[in-house]
C-alpha positions in Angstrom: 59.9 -34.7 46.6 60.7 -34.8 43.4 61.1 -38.1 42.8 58.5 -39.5 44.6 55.8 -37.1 42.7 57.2 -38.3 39.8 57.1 -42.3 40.5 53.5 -41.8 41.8 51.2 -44.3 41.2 48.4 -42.9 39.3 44.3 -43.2 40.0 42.9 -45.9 37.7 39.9 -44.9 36.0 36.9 -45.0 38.4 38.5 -43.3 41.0 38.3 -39.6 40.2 34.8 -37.7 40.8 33.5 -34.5 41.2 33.7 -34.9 45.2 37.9 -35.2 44.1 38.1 -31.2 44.4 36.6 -29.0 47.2 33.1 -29.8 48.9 29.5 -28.1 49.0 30.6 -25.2 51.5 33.9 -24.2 49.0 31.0 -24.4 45.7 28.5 -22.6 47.7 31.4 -19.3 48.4 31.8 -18.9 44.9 28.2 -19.0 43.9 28.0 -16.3 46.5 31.0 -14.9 44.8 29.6 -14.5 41.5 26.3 -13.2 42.7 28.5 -10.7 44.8 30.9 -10.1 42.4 30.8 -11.4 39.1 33.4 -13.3 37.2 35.8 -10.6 38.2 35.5 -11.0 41.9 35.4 -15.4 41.6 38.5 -15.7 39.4 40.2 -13.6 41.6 39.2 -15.6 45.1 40.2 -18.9 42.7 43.9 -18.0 42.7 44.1 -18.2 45.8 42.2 -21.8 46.2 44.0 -22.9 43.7 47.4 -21.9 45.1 46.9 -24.3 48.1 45.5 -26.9 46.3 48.7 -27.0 44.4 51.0 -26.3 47.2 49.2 -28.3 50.1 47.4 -31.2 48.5 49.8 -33.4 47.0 47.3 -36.0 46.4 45.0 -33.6 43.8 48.5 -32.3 42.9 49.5 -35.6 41.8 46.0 -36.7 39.6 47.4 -33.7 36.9 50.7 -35.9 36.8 49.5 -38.2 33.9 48.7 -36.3 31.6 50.6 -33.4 32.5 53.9 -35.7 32.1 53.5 -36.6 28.5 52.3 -33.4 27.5 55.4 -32.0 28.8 58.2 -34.5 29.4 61.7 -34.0 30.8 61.0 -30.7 32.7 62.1 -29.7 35.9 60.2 -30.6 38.8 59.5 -27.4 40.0 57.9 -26.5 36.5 55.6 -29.0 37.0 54.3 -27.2 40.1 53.7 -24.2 37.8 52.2 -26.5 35.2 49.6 -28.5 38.0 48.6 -24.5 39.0 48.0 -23.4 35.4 45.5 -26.3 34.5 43.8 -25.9 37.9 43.5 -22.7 37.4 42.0 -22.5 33.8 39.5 -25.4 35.1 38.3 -23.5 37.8 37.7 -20.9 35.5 35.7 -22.8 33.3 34.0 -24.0 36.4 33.0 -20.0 37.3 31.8 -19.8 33.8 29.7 -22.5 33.9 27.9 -21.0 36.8 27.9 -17.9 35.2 25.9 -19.5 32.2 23.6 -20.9 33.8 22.6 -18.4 36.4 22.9 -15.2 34.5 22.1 -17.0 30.7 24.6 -17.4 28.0 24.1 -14.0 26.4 26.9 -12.8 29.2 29.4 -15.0 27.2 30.7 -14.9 23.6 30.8 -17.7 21.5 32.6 -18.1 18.0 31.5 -21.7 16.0 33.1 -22.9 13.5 31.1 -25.7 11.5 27.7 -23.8 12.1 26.9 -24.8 8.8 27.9 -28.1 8.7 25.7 -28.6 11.9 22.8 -26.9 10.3 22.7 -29.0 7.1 23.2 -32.1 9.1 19.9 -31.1 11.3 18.2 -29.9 7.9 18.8 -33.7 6.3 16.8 -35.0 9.2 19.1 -37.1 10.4 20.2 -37.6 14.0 24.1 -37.5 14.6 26.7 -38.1 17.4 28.3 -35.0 18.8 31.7 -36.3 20.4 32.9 -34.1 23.0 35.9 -34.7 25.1 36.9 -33.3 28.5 38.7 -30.6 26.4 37.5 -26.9 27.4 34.0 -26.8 28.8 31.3 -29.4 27.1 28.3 -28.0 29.0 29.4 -24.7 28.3 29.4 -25.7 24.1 26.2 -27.7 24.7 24.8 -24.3 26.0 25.6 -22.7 22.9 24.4 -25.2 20.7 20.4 -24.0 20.9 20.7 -22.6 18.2 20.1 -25.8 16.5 16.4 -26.9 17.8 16.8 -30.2 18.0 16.8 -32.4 21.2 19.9 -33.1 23.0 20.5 -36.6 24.9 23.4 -37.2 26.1 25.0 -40.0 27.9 26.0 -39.2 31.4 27.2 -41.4 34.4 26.2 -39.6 37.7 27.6 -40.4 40.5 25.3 -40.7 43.6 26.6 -38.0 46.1 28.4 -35.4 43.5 28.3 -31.8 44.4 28.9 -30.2 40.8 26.1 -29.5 39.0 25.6 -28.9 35.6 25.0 -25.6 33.9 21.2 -25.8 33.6 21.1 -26.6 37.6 22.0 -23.5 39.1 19.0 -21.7 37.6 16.5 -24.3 38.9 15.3 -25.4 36.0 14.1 -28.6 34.3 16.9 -29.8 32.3 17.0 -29.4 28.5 19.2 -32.4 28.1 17.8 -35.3 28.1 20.0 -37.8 30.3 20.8 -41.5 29.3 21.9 -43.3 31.8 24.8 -45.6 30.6 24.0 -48.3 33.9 20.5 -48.8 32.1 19.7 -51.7 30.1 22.4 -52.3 27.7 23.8 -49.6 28.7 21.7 -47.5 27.6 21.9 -48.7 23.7 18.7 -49.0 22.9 17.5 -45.3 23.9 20.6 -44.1 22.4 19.4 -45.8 18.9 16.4 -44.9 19.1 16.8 -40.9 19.7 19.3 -41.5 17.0 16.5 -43.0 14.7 14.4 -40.1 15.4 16.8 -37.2 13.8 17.5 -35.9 17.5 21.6 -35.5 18.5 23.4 -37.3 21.0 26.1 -36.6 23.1 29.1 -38.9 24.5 32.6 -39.0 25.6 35.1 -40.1 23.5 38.5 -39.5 25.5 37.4 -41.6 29.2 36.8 -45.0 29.5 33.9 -45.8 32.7 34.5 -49.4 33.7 35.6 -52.5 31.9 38.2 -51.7 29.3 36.7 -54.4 26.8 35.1 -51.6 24.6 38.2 -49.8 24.6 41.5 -49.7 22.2 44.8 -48.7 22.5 45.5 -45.9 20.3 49.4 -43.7 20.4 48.5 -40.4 22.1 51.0 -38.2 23.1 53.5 -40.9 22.6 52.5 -43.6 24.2 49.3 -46.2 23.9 46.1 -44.5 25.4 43.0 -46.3 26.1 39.8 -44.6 24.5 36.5 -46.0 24.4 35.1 -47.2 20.2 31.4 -47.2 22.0 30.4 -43.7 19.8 31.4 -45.5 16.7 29.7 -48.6 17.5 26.3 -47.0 18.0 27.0 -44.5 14.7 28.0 -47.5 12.5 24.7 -49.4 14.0 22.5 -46.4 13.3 23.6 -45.1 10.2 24.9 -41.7 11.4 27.9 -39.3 11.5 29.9 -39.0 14.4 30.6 -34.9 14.6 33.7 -34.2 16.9 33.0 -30.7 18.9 35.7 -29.4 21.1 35.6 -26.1 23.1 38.7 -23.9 24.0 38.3 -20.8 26.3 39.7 -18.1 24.2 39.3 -14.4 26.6 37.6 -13.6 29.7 34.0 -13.9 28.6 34.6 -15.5 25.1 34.8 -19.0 23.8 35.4 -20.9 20.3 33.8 -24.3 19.7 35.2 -26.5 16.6 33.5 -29.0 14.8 37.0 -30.7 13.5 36.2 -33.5 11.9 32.8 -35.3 11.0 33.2 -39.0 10.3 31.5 -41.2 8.2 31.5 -44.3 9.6 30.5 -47.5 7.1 27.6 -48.9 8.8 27.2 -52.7 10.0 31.0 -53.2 11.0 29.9 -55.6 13.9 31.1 -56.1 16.8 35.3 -56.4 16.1 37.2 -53.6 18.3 39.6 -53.4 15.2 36.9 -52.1 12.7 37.1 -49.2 14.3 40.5 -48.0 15.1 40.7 -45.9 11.9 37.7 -43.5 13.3 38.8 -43.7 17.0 42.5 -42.6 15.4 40.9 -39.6 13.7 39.3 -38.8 16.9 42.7 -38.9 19.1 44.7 -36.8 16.0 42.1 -33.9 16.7 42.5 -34.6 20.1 46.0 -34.4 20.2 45.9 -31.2 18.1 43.7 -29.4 20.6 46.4 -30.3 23.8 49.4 -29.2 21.3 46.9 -25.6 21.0 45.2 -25.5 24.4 47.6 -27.2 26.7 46.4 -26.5 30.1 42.6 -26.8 28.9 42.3 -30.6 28.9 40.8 -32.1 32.3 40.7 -35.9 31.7 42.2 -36.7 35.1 41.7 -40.4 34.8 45.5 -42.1 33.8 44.8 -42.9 30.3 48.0 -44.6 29.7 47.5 -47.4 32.8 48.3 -50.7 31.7 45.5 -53.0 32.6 
């Protein structure tokens, strides 16, 4: 078993979605749960879900492999058994608190920010700014908190026709107050996305998963070995004249959470269109990165295979 787990051919990109994990009757039980329950009651049904998933579905089993294997080289191979349930585990709790946030509000959960200020003064200038999130913690969960700041939020989402998990602001029923971009638009997407920019409002995109072709992507070392990540966020902020503001969020207690801004980037603007102009910001992006899975190991959930060699 071992060996064939760990000679597995991993996903491409593409090829993981929402539907990946559990299906509308499994989601619906633990909405019940928490309505039933609370938080309490749902983490305690997860262990349990999680515990076959691990043991009984080799193929979900095996999407943790990619990452899990260069975050934790050489081990055993029964460790990474424990390792697969740990990450599922903390995602599904994330998952729980997501629900919880947006059907009971966000005043049920703590949050600590660091870099209020610097968010505040960038907001006070009037200029718009990227906020670069990663699938590191819970991004709707730190978008949640971020009201605070009175601005409009856009961010760029690909939705796949058919998924079952909603976002935070669905479960209450309400309109959403993100406004969605929709990267198969026009230009996918760019001209909204410089324009909202060009307003003073903020806008949100991915910088750790590449959708599609790999063209507007660069190979850049993470965790010791070439990664692909996508230069797009850089591209628009050097084209519009704004910082790029890296926000991670890390689950820190049962009800509590700490969001980071680590690092805002100046990017110089007009670099063009040359992938190489911009490896020294996407580097400073995958260093933070890097030092947020060396803190939070089992709180990263980018379960493309970063590392496949196209």
């Amino acid at each position: 078993m071992h060996q064939t787990e760990t000679n597995a051919t991993f996903k491409r990109p593409g090829q993981w979605s929402g539907r990946s994990l559990g299906n509308r009757l499994g989601y619906n039980i633990f909405y019940g749960l928490i309505r039933l329950g609370g938080r309490r009651l749902a983490y305690f049904a997860l262990y349990w879900v999680v515990l076959y998933y691990v043991l009984c579905r080799a193929s979900i089993r095996r999407q943790s492999y990619a990452y899990l294997h260069h975050r934790f080289p050489a081990q055993p191979f029964w460790k990474n058994y424990v390792n697969c349930f740990r990450m599922f585990l903390a995602m599904g709790r994330l998952l729980i608190d997501r629900a919880i946030a947006g059907t009971l509000g966000t005043d049920k959960m703590c949050f600590s920010i660091s870099g209020r200020r610097e968010l505040l003064k960038l907001v006070d200038e009037g200029r718009g700014f990227i906020l670069l999130l990663s699938h590191a913690g819970c991004w709707q969960v730190a978008l949640a908190a971020l009201n605070f700041l009175e601005v409009p939020v856009n961010l760029l989402l690909n939705r796949e026709e058919g998924n079952i998990d909603r976002h935070y602001f669905e479960y209450a029923g309400v309109s959403s107050p993100i406004r969605i971009i929709d990267p198969g638009s026009y230009l996918g997407g760019t001209l909204e996305m410089l324009n909202v920019l060009r307003k003073g409002q903020i806008l949100c995109m991915m910088g750790d998963r590449v959708f599609g072709s790999a063209k507007n992507s660069l190979p850049v070392d993470f965790l010791d070995e070439e990664a692909l990540f996508p230069y797009s966020a850089f591209k628009i902020a050097s084209a519009a004249g704004v910082p790029v503001v890296v926000l991670s969020s890390s689950k820190t207690g049962c009800d509590s959470y700490a969001l980071d801004v680590s690092q805002i980037i100046s990017v110089p603007p007009n670099l063009g269109r040359s992938a190489e102009s911009f490896r020294p910001y996407v580097k400073r992006f995958v260093q933070e990165l890097e030092r947020y899975v060396q803190a939070h190991p089992y709180q990263f959930f980018n379960f493309f295979n970063m590392w496949h060699k196209y």
